[in-house]
C-alpha positions in Angstrom: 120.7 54.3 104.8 120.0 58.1 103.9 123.3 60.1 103.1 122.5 62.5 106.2 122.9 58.8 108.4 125.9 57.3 107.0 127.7 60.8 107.3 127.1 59.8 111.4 127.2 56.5 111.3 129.9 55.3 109.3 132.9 54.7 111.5 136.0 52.7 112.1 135.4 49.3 113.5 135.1 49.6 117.7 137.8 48.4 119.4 138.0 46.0 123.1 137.2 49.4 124.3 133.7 49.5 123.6 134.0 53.5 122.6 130.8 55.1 121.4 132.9 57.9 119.7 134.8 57.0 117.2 138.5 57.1 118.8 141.9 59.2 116.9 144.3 57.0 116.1 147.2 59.6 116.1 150.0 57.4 115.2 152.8 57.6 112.8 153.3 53.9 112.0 151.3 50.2 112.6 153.1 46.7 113.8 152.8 43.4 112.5 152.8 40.3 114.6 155.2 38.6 112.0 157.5 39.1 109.3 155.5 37.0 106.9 152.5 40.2 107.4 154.9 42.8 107.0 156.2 41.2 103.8 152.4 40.9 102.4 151.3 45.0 103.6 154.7 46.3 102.1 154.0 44.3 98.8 150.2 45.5 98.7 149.1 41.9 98.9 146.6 43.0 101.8 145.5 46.4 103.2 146.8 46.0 106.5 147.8 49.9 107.6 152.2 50.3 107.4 152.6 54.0 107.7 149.8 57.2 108.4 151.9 58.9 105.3 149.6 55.7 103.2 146.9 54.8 105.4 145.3 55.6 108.7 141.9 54.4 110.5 141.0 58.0 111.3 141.7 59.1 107.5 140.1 56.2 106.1 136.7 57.2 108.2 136.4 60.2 107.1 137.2 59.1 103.4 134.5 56.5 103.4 132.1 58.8 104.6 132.8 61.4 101.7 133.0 58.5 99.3 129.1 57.5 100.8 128.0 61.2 100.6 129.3 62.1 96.7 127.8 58.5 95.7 131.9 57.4 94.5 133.8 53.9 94.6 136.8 54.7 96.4 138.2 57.8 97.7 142.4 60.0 98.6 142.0 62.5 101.5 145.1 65.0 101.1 146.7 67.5 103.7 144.7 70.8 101.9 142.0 71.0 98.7 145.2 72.3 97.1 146.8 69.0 97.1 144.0 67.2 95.9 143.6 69.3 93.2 147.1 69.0 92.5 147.4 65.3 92.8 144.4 65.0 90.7 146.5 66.7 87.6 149.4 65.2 88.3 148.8 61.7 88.5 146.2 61.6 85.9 148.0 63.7 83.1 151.6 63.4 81.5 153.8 65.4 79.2 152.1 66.4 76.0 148.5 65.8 77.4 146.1 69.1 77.7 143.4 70.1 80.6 140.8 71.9 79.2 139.1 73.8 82.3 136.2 76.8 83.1 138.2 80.4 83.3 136.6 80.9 86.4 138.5 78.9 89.3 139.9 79.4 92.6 143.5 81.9 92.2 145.9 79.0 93.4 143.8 76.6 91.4 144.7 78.9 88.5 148.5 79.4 88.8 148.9 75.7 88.9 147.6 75.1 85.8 149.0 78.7 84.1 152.2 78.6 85.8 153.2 74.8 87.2 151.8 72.5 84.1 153.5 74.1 81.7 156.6 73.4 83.4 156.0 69.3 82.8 155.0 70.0 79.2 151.4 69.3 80.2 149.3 72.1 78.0 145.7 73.6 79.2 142.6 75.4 77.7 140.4 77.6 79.1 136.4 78.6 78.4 134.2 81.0 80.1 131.4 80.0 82.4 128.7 81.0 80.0 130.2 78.7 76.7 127.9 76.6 74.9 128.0 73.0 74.0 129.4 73.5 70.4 132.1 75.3 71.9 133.2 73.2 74.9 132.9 70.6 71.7 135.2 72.5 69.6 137.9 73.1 72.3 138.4 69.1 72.8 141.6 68.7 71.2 142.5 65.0 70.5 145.2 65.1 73.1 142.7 66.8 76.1 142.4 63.7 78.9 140.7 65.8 81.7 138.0 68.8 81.9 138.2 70.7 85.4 135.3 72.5 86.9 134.6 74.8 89.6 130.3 75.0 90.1 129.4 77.2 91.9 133.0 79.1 90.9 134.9 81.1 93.2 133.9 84.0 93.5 131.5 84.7 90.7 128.9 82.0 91.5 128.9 81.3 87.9 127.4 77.8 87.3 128.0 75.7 85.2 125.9 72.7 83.3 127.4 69.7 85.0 124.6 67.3 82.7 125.9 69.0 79.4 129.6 68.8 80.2 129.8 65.3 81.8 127.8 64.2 78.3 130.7 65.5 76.4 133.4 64.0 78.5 131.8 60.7 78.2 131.7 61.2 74.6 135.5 62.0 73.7 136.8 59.5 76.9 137.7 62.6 79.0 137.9 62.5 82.7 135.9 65.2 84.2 137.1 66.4 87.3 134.8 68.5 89.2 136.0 71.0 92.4 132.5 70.7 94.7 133.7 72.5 97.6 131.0 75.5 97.6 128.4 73.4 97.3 129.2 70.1 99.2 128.1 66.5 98.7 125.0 67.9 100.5 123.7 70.2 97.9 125.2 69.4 94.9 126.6 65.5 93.5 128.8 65.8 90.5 128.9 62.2 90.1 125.4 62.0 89.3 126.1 63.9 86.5 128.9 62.1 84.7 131.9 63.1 86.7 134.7 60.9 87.3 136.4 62.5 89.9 135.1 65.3 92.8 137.7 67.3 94.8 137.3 69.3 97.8 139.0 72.0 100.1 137.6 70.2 103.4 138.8 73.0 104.9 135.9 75.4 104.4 132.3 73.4 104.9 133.0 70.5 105.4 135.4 71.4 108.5 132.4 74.0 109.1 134.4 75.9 111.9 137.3 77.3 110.7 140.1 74.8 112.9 141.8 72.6 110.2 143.2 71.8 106.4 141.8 69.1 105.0 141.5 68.1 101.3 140.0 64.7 99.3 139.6 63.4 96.5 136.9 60.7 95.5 135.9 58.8 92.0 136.3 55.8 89.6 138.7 53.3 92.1 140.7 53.0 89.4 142.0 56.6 88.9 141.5 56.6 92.8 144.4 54.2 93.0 146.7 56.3 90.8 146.3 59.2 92.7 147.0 57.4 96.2 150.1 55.8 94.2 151.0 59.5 93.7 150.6 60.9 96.8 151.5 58.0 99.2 155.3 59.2 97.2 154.7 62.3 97.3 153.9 63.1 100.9 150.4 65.1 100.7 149.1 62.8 103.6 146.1 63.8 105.7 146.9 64.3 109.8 144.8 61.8 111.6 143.8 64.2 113.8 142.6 66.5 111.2 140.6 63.9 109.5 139.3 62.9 113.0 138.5 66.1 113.3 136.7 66.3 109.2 135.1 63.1 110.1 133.0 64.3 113.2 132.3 67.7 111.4 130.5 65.6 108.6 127.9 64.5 111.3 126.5 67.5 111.4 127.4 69.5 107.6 123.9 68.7 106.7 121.6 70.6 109.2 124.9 73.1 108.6 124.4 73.4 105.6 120.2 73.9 105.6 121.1 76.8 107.7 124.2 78.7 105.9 121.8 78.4 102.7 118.8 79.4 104.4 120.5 82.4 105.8 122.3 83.4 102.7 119.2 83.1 100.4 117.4 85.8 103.2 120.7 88.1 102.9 121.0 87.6 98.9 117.1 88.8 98.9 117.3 91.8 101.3 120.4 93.4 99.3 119.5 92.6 95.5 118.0 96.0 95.0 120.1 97.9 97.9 121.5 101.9 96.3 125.1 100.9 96.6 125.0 97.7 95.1 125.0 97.5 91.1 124.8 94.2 91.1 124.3 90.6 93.6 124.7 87.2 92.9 122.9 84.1 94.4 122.5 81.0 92.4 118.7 80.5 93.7 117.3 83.8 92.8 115.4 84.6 89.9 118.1 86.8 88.6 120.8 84.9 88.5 121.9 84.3 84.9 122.2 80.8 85.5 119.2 80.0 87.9 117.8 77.2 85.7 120.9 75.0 85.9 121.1 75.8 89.9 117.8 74.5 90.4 118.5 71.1 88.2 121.5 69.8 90.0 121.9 71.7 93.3 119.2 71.3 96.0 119.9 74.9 97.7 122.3 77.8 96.4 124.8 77.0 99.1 126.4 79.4 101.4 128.3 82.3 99.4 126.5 85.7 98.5 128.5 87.9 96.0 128.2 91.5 95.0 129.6 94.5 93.4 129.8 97.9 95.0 129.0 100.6 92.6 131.7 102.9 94.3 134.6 100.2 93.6 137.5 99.8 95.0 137.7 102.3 97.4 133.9 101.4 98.3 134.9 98.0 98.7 138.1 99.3 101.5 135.2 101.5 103.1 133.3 98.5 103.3 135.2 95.8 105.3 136.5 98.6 107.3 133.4 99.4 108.4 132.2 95.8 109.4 131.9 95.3 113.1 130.8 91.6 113.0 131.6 90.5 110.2 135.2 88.5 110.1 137.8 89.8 107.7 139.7 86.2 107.0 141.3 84.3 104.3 138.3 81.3 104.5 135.0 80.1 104.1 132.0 78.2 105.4 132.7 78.7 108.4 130.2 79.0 111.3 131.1 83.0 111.5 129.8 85.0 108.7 133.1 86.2 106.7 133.3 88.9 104.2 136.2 89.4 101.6 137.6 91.1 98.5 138.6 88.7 95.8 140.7 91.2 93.5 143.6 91.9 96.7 143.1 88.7 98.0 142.5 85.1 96.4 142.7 86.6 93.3 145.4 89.3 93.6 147.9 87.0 91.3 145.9 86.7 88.5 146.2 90.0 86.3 143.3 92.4 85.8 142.6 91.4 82.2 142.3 87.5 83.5 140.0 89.3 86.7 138.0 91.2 84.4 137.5 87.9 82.3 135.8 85.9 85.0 133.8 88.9 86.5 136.1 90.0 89.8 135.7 93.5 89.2 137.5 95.9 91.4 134.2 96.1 93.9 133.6 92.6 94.3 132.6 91.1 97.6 132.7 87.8 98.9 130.2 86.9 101.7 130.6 83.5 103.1 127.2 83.7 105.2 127.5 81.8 108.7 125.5 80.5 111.2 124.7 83.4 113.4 121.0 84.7 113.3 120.1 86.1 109.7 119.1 89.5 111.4 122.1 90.3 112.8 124.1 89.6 109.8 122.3 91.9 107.7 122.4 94.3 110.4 126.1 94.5 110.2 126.2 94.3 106.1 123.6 97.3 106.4 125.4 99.3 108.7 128.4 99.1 106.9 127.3 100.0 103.7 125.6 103.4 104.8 126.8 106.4 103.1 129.1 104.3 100.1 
């Protein structure tokens, strides 16, 4: 089956029932018609379901479909893309090991590894978006055991060479671990590329609709199963009803997805030379410093539109204030088009010299580009940069 039909047609067994629907099985907890089973499940001697903090039906849907869609052996779906990310370090690295990672990542991505690994003795490096293969080469250190990535990153759009970097992790024996939430399994497949593991906020497109937290992890089983030994301890479970919720989303992320890019493509094209813009960012247009790589492993350049106001902050306030459609939220990929400004908001905790360094520049804006018709989005974006 194509990836657009297993994302509808993967789904937990049906029960006496006969549903058509896949059904929520909002529980906290599973019987067992005997001791002797119960002794087996606790002792992992089958995969019979003990508690939802572990395993539930509705989680595990939703988790084999992602783990069809990225092309993956086995798959951890978490409460938020935070705790995936987070569960993917910490299970995977120890005391004395070092993450090597792009500069440019999401702001909480960033103050877990600046501020929290430290504090378990676990070291990390840092390289810019636009670094070459001799210098990701020379930043391997002999005790660096995971590269992390962010392509497209948030909020620059940088992108980064997925082909070149997984070669060099497969090289030195490094897992690379690759955060694929702007682009989604639909548009972009790290795996394909040499990544081990792919995280995801499920929250933004693959939710689609702005209703519930969601994160997951999928990969090599075998580092799978160490992250689901960390988090089933740990408590980062999915709700059942979220990933119910995930799950049906997925049926329709691809024609979704077709139409956010579609969209945001035809907004990236009518405001590139705009007055009061110095500068816009799409990874599919021709002037995107990193256009080539887009075009080899994405299929579309995805949802997000960024660009910098050539009045700055203070055009950037003028802006959002001015919006009329336009949502002023802290998300993404949602159906309604959402602007935002990464330097007071997502980003606000990194300092300005660590902003500067991945390109969030006091004017930045952040469109996440919806599903409403392409005219009247520009319409608003138009309206509300007249006389900045």
């Amino acid at each position: 089956m194509k990836n657009e039909t297993k994302a509808i047609r993967i789904q937990t067994e049906r029960t006496n029932e006969m549903e058509h629907s896949t059904p929520l099985f909002l529980t906290s907890s599973f019987c067992f018609d005997n001791a002797e089973d119960m002794r087996a499940a606790f002792a992992d001697e089958t995969d019979d379901n003990i508690y939802s903090r572990f395993s539930n039906p509705s989680v595990q849907e939703f988790i084999d479909k992602m783990v069809a869609l990225e092309g993956a052996e086995a798959g951890y779906a978490t409460a938020s893309g935070m705790s995936a990310v987070f569960g993917s370090f910490m299970a995977l690295l120890k005391q004395g090991d070092r993450l090597l990672s792009c500069n440019a990542v999401f702001g909480s991505t960033h103050t877990v590894i600046a501020k929290y690994l430290p504090k378990y003795g676990i070291e990390y490096g840092y390289l810019g978006a636009n670094a070459t293969e001799a210098e990701w080469e020379a930043a391997i250190t002999p005790n660096t055991k995971m590269i992390y990535l962010e392509t497209p990153t948030n909020p620059g759009l940088d992108v980064l060479d997925l082909e070149m970097i997984g070669r060099l992790a497969k090289k030195h024996q490094i897992i690379l671990n690759v955060d694929n939430c702007f682009a989604t399994p639909v548009n972009q497949r790290p795996i394909e590329f040499g990544a081990d593991l792919v995280v995801h906020s499920a929250t933004k497109w693959l939710d689609g609709q702005g209703r519930v937290l969601g994160g997951v992890v999928v990969g090599r089983k075998d580092l799978i199963h160490d992250i689901y030994l960390f988090c089933r301890s740990t408590g980062p479970a999915l709700s059942p009803f979220n990933a119910w919720v995930l799950s049906k989303s997925l049926e329709t992320l691809d024609v979704r997805m077709e139409r956010h890019a579609s969209n945001a493509l035809f907004i990236a094209e009518q405001l590139e030379n705009h007055a009061a813009i110095a500068n816009l960012r799409y990874p599919f247009l021709a002037s995107h410093p990193h256009a080539s790589i887009a075009k080899k492993q994405m299929q579309n350049g995805g949802g997000i539109v960024c660009f910098e106001l050539k009045g700055g902050l203070e055009a950037g306030r003028k802006f959002l204030d001015k919006l009329k459609m336009l949502s002023l939220t802290a998300n993404l990929g949602d159906t309604r088009s959402i602007a935002s400004h990464p330097a007071s908001t997502t980003h606000a905790k990194l300092s300005e010299a660590e902003r500067q360094a991945v390109n969030i520049t006091p004017g930045l804006i952040r469109i996440s580009v919806g599903l409403e018709h392409r005219d009247d989005i520009l319409a608003d974006i138009l309206q509300a940069l007249e006389g900045i």
